[in-house]
N, C-alpha and C positions, 0 to 999 in steps of 0.2 A: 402231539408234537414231538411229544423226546421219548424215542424208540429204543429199547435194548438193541443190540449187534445180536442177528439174529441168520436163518438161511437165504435172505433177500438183502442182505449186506452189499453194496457197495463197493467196490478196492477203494476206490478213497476213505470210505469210513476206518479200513485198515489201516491205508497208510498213514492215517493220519492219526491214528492210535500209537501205531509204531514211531512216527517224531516224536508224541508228546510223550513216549517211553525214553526216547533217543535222549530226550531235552531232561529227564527225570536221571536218566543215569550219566548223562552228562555232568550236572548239579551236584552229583554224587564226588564224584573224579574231582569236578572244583575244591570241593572241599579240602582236599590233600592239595590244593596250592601245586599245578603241575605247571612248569616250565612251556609255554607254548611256543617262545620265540624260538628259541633252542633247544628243542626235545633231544633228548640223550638216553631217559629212561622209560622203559615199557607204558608208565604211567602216563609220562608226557605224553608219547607218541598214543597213547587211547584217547589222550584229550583233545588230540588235533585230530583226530582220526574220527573221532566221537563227534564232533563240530562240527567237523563235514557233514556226517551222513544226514545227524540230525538236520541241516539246514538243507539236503537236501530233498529228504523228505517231507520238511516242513514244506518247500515249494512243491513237489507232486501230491501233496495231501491238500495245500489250498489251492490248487489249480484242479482238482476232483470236485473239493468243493462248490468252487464255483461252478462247474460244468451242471454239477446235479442239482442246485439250486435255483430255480426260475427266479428271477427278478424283473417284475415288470417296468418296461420303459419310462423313465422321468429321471431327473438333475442327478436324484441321488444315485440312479443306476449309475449313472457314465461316470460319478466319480466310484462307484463302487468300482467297479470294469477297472478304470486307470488304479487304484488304488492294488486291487488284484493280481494286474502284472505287471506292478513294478516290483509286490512282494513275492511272484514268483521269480520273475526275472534274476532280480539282484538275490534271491535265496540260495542260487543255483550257481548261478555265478561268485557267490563268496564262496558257496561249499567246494567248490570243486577249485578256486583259489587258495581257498585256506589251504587245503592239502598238499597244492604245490607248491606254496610259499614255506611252508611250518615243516609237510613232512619230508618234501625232496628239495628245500632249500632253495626254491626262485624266487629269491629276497625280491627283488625287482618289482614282486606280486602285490606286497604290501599297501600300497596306493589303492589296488582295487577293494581290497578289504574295505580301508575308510570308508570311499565312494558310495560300494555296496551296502555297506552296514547303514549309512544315512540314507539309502536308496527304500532298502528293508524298511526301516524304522517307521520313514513318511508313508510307505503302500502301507502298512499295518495300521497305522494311524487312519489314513483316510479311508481304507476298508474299514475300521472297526466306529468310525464317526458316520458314515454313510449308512453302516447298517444300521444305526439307533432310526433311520427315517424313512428305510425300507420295510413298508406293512409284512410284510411275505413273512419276515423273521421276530423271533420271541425277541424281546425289547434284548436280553443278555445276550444274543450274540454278538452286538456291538461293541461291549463291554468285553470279549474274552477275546476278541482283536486287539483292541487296547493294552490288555492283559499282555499279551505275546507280544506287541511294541515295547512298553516300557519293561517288560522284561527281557529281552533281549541287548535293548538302552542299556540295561544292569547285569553285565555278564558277568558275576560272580554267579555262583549258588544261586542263591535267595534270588533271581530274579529267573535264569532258567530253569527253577522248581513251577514258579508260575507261570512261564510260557510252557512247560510241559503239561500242570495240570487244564491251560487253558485249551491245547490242542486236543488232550483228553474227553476232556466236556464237549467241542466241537463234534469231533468223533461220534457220538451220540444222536448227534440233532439228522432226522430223517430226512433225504431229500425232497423237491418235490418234482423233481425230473425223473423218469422211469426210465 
């Protein structure tokens, strides 16, 4: 079931290595406490900068995901499905928010931020609750959903340490789509 990254890799299984890198050096940057609302210095602006990307990889890495995963038809698919893109959805659309609100100043942006961030939070939740009853998947990838919910919920450090290792772990799990 849990494959090395190998010469039959995937791009999702990259990209999705690459957010939970994104989300790991991001966590880093928190640490030093950077200024998001008002970036002024280099650091800020990596942290806003950082945010984005990570979030938008984190949506083209579980939008891979899902493509290369078979899940067979029943309750927990369709909430799997809905769950899936709302979390790409709203991933893609904070990332690329956040960057115009934080780094080029469309304060006006910030509304979507909230919206999204609650948008995020509930797709990760009900992807990572639907997969614990999806047969196809080892019992923990429900759990490393979850994982990247409530971390994400906790945007200091400490929680995008854990949405980054969680996207890591994903990264690993073999499709069953060819």
């Amino acid at each position: 079931m849990l494959t090395v990254l190998n010469q039959t890799t995937k791009p999702y299984r990259l990209i999705l290595a690459l957010a939970g890198l994104a989300w790991l050096a991001r966590a880093v940057i928190a640490l030093y406490r950077p200024d998001y609302w008002s970036p002024r210095a280099p650091l800020d602006y990596a942290a806003v900068i950082g945010t984005s990307v990570a979030l938008i990889l984190t949506a083209v890495g579980v939008w891979g995901f899902y493509q290369y995963h078979l899940v067979p038809p029943s309750r927990a698919q369709t909430v799997w499905r809905v769950g899936i893109f709302a979390t790409c959805l709203s991933a893609l659309t904070i990332g690329v928010s956040n960057f115009l609100e934080d780094a080029l100043r469309f304060k006006a942006l910030g509304n979507v931020w909230v919206v999204g961030a609650l948008a995020l939070f509930i797709g990760l939740l009900l992807a990572g609750i639907s997969a614990f009853w999806i047969k196809s998947f080892p019992p923990w990838v429900g759990g490393l959903f979850v994982i990247c919910a409530l971390g994400l919920f906790f945007t200091e450090a400490n929680g995008q340490f854990g949405t980054g290792l969680a996207l890591l772990a994903l990264s690993l799990l073999k499709g069953t789509h060819s």
